[in-house]
MARSE-266714 format. One record per residue (C-alpha): x, y, z; residue number from 1; residue in one letter. Coordinates in steps of 0.1 Angstrom, whole numbers. Layout:
N
<r xx="X" yy="Y" zz="Z" resi="NUM" resn="A"/>
...
This chain:
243
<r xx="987" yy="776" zz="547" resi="1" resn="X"/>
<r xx="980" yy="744" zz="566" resi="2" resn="X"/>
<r xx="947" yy="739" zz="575" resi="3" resn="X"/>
<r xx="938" yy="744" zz="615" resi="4" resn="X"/>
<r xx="930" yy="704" zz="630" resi="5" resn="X"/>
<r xx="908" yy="716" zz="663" resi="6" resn="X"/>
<r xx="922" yy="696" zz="697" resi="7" resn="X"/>
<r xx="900" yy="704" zz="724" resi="8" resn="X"/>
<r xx="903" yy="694" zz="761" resi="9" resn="X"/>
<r xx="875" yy="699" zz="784" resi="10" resn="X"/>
<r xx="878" yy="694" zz="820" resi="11" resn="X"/>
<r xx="850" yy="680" zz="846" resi="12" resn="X"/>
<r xx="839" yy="660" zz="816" resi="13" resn="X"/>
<r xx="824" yy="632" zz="828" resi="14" resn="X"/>
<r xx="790" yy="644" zz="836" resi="15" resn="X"/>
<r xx="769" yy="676" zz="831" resi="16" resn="X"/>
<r xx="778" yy="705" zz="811" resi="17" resn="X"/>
<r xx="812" yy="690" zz="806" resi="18" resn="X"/>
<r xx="800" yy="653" zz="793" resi="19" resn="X"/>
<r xx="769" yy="676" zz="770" resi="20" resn="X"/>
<r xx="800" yy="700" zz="762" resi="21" resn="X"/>
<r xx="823" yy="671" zz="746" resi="22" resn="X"/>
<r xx="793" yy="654" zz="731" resi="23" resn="X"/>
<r xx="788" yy="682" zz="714" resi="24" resn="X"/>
<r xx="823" yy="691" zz="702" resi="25" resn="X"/>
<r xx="823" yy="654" zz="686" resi="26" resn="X"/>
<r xx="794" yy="658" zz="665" resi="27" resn="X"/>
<r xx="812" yy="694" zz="650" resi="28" resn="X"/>
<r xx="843" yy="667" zz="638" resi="29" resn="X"/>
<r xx="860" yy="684" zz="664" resi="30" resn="X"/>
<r xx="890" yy="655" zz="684" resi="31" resn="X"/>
<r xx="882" yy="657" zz="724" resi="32" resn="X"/>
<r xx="899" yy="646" zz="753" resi="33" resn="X"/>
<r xx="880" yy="650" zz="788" resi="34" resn="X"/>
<r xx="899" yy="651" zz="823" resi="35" resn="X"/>
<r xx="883" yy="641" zz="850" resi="36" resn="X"/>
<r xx="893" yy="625" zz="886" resi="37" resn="X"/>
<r xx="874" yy="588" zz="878" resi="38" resn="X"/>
<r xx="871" yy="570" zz="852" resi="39" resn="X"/>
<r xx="847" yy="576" zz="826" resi="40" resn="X"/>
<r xx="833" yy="570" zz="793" resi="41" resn="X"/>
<r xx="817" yy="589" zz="766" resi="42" resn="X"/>
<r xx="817" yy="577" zz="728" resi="43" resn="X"/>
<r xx="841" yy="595" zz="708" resi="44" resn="X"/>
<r xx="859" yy="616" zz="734" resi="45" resn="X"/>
<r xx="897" yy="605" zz="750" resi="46" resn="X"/>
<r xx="889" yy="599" zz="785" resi="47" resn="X"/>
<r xx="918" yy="612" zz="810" resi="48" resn="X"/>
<r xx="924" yy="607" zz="847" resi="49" resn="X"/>
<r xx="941" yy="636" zz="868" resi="50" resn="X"/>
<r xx="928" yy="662" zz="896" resi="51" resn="X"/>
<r xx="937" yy="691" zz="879" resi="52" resn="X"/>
<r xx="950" yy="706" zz="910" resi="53" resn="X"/>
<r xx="980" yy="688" zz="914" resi="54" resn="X"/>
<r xx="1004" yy="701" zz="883" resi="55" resn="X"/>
<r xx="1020" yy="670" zz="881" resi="56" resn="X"/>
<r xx="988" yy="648" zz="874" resi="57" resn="X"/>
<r xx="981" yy="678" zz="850" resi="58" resn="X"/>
<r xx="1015" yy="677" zz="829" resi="59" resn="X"/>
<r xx="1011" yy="641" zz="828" resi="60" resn="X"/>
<r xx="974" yy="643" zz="812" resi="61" resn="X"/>
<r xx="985" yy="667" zz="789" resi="62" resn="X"/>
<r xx="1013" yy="649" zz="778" resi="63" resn="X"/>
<r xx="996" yy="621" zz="772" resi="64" resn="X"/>
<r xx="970" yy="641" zz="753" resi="65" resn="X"/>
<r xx="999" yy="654" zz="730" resi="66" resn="X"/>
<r xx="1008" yy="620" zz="723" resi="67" resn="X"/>
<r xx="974" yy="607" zz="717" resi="68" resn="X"/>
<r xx="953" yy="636" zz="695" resi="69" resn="X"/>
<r xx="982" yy="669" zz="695" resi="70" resn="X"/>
<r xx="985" yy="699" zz="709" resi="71" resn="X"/>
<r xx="953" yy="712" zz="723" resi="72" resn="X"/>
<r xx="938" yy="741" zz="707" resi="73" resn="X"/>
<r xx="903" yy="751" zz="730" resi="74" resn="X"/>
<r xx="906" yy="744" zz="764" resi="75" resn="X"/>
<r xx="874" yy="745" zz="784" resi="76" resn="X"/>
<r xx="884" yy="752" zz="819" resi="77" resn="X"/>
<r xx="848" yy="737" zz="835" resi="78" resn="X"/>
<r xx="864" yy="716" zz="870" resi="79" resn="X"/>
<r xx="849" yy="732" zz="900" resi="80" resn="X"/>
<r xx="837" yy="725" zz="935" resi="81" resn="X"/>
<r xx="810" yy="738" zz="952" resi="82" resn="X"/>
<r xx="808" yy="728" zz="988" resi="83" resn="X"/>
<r xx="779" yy="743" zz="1003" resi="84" resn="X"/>
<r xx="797" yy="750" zz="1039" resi="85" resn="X"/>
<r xx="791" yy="777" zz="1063" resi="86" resn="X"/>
<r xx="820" yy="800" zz="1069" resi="87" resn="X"/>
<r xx="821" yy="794" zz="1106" resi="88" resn="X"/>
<r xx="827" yy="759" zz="1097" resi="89" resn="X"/>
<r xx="856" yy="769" zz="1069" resi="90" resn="X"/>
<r xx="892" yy="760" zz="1073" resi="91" resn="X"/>
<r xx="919" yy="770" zz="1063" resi="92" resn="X"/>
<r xx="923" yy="739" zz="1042" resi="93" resn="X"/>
<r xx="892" yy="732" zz="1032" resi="94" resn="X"/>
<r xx="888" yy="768" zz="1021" resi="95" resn="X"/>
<r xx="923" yy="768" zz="997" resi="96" resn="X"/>
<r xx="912" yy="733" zz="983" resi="97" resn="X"/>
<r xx="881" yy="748" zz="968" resi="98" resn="X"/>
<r xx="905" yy="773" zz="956" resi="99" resn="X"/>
<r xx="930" yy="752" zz="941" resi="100" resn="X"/>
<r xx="904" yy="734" zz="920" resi="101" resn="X"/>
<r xx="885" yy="761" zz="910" resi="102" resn="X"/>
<r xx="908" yy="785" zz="903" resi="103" resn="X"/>
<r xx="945" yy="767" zz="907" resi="104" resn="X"/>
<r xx="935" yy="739" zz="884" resi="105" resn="X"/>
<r xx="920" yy="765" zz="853" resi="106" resn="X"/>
<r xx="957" yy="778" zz="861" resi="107" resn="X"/>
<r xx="973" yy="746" zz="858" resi="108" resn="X"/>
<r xx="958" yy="734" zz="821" resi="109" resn="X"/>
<r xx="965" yy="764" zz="809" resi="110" resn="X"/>
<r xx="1002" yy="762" zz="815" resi="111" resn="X"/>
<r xx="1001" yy="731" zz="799" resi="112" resn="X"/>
<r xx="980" yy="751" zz="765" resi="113" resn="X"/>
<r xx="998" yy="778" zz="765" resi="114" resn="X"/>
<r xx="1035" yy="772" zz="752" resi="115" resn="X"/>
<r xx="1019" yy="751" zz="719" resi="116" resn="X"/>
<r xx="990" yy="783" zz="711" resi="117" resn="X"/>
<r xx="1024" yy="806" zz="714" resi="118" resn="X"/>
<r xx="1041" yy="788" zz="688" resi="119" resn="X"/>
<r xx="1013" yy="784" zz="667" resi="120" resn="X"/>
<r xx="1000" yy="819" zz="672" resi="121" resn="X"/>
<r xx="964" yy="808" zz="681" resi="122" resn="X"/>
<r xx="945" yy="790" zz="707" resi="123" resn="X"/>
<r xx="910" yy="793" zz="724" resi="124" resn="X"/>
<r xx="905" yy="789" zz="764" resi="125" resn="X"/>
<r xx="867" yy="795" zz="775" resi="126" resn="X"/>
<r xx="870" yy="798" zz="814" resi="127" resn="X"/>
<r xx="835" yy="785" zz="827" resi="128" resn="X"/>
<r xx="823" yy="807" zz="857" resi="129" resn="X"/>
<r xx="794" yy="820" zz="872" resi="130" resn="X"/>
<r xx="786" yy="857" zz="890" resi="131" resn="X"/>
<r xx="791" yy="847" zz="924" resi="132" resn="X"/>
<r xx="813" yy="869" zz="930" resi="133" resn="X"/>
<r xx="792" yy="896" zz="923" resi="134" resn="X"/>
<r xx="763" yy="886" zz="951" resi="135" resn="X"/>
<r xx="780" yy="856" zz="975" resi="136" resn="X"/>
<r xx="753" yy="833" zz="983" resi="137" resn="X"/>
<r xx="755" yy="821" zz="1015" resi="138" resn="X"/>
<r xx="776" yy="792" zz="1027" resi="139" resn="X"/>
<r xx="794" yy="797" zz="994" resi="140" resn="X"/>
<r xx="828" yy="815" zz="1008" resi="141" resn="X"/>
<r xx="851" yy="790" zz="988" resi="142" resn="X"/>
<r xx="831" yy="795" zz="956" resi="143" resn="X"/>
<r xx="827" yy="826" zz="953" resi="144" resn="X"/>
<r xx="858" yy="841" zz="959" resi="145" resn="X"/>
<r xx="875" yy="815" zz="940" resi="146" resn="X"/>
<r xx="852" yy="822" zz="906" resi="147" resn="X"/>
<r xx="852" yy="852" zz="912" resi="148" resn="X"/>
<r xx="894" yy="851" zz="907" resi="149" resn="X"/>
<r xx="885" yy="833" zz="877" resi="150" resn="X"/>
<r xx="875" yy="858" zz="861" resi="151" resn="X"/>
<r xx="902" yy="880" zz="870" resi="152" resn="X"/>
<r xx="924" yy="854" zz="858" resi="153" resn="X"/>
<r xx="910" yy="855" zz="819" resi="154" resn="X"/>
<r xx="912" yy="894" zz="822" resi="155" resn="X"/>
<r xx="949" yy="886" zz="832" resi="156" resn="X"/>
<r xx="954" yy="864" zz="806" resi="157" resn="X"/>
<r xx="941" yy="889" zz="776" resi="158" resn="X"/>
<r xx="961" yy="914" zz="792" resi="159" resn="X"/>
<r xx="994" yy="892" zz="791" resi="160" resn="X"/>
<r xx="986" yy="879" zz="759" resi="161" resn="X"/>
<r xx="963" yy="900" zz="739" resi="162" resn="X"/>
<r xx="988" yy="923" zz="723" resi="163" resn="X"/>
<r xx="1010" yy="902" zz="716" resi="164" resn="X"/>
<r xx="994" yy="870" zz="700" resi="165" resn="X"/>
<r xx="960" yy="884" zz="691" resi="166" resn="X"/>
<r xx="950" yy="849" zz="677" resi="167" resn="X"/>
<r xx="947" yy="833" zz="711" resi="168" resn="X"/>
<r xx="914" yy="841" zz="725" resi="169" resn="X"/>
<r xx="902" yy="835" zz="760" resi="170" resn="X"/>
<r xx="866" yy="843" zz="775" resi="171" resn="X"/>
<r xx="849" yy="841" zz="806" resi="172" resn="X"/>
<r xx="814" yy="817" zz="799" resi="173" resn="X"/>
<r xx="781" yy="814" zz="824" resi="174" resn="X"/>
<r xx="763" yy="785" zz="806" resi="175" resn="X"/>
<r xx="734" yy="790" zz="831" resi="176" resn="X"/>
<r xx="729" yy="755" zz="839" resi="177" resn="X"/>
<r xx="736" yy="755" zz="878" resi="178" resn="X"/>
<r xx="708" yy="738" zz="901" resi="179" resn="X"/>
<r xx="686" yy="763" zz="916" resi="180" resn="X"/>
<r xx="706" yy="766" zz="950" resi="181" resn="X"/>
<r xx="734" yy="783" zz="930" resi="182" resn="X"/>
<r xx="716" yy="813" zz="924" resi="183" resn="X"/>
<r xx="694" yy="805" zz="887" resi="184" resn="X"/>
<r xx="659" yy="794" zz="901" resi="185" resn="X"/>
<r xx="654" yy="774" zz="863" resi="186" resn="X"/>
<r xx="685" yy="765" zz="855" resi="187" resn="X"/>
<r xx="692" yy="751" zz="815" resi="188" resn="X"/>
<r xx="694" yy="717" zz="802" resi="189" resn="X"/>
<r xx="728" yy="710" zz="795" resi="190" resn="X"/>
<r xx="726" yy="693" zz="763" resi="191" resn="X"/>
<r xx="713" yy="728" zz="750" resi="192" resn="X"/>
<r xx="738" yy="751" zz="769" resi="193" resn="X"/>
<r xx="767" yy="727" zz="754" resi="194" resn="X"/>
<r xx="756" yy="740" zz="717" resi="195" resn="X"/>
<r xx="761" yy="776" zz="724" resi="196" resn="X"/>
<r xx="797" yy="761" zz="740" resi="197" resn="X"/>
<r xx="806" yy="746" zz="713" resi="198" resn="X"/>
<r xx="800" yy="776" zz="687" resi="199" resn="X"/>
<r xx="817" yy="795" zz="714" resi="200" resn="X"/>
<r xx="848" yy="770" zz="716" resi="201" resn="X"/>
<r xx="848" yy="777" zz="677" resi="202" resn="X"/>
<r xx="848" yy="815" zz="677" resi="203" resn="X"/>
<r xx="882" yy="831" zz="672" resi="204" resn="X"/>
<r xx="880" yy="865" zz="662" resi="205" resn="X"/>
<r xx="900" yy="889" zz="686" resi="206" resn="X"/>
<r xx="875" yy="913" zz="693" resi="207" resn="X"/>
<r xx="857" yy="888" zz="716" resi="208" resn="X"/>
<r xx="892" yy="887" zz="736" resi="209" resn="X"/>
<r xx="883" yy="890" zz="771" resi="210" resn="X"/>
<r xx="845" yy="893" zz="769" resi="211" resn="X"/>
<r xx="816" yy="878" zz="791" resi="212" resn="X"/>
<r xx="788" yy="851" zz="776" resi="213" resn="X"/>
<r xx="759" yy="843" zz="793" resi="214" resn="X"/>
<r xx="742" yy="813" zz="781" resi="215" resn="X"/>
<r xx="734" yy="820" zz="744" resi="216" resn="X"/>
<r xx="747" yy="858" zz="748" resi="217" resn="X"/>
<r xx="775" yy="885" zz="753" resi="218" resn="X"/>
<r xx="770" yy="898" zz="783" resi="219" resn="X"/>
<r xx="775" yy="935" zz="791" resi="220" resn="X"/>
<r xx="781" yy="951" zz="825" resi="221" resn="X"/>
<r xx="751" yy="977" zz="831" resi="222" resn="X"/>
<r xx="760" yy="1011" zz="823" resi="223" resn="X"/>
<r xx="742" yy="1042" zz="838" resi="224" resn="X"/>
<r xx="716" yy="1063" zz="822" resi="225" resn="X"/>
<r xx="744" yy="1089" zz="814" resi="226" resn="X"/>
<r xx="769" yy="1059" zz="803" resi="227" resn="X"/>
<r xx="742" yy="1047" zz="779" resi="228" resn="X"/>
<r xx="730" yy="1086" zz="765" resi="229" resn="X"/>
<r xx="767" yy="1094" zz="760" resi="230" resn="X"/>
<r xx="774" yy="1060" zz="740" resi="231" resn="X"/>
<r xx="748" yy="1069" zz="716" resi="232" resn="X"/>
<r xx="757" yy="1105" zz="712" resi="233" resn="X"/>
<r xx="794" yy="1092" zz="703" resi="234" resn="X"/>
<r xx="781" yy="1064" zz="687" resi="235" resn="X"/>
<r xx="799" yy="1036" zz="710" resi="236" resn="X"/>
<r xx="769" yy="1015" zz="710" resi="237" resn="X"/>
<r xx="775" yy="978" zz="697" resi="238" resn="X"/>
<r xx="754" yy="952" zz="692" resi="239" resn="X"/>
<r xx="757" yy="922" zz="715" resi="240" resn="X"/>
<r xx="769" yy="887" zz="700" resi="241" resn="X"/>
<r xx="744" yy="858" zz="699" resi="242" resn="X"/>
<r xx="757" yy="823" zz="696" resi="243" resn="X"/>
């Protein structure tokens, strides 16, 4: 059986978590390609041009990439916007652009992912999102409902997929590294959230399909008191993955 060569494309990858994220990828012997909207540079890594929200722009990065390093195998869907605007000063166009790059663009690259991970039988997309949706902070309409579809869309994804081609594994990823007027009042270096990325980039066993990491962790939804007595009377109880 030939031997899996690791392809991964990371978008917003010119700075932050993304740029830490690629960096770190490299180091694992792993071939990278970043997208992002200006040009960039980072040692190691295939720097790409496109907005990810306009399909075209994405086919063409994509194809490029094919030609270049191969069919991507991990995808890192990290582009996002965050516009800090009050809803009474939201339009209707400002409030679907925030959309179509947070949640339109993860859509778009993994159109492009997809079709190659089919054929092979294996792929790994980590969508990078946050709990916005959860508790909206203010002057965050655009943002929250937009990641907050993001993670509806991986759930969609393992329920299109996850039957059927078992070896392509997609999760939803907080890396915890958002400035303290997102919501985390100590937010984490990004250098250190990018290893626990890259281990997760390089986990493929199916039962993680569909599951939530918080930084270094699984997260788990809280359960109630009766949720959590009957679990351990039926023994459902499982131990939470570390990274």
């Amino acid at each position: 059986m030939q031997e899996l060569v690791e392809i991964a494309v990371i978008t917003e990858a010119s700075w932050g978590i993304g740029k830490e994220l690629a960096l770190a990828l490299v180091r694992r012997g792993i071939a990278v390609a970043g997208i992002a909207r200006a040009p960039f540079q980072i040692e190691g890594v295939l720097p790409i041009i496109a907005d990810v929200r306009q399909p075209e722009e994405v086919a063409r990065a994509f194809g490029e990439i094919r030609e270049r390093l191969g069919a991507p195998t991990i995808l890192v869907n990290n582009a996002e916007t965050y516009p800090d605007r009050d809803i009474l000063d939201e339009t209707p166009a400002t409030f679907m652009d925030t959309v179509h790059l947070n949640l339109g663009g993860a859509f778009n690259c993994c159109h492009e992912v997809l079709p190659a991970m089919v054929a092979n039988g294996t792929g790994r997309i980590i969508n990078v999102v946050t709990f916005a949706d959860v508790s909206p902070a203010p002057l965050a309409a655009g943002y929250s409902v937009s990641k907050g579809a993001l993670r509806i869309l991986t759930r969609a994804l393992v329920a299109d997929l996850g039957d059927r081609f078992p070896g392509i594994v997609v999760t939803d990823w907080v890396p915890g590294t958002h400035q303290p007027r997102k919501g985390i009042p100590d937010g984490v270096d990004p250098a250190l959230a990018a290893e626990w990325g890259a281990t997760l980039a390089l986990m493929r066993q199916p039962e993680i399909n569909g599951r939530v990491f918080l930084r270094d962790r699984e997260h788990q939804p809280p359960r109630s008191l009766k949720g959590r007595v009957k679990d351990r009377v039926l023994g459902r109880g499982r131990v939470r993955i570390r990274l």
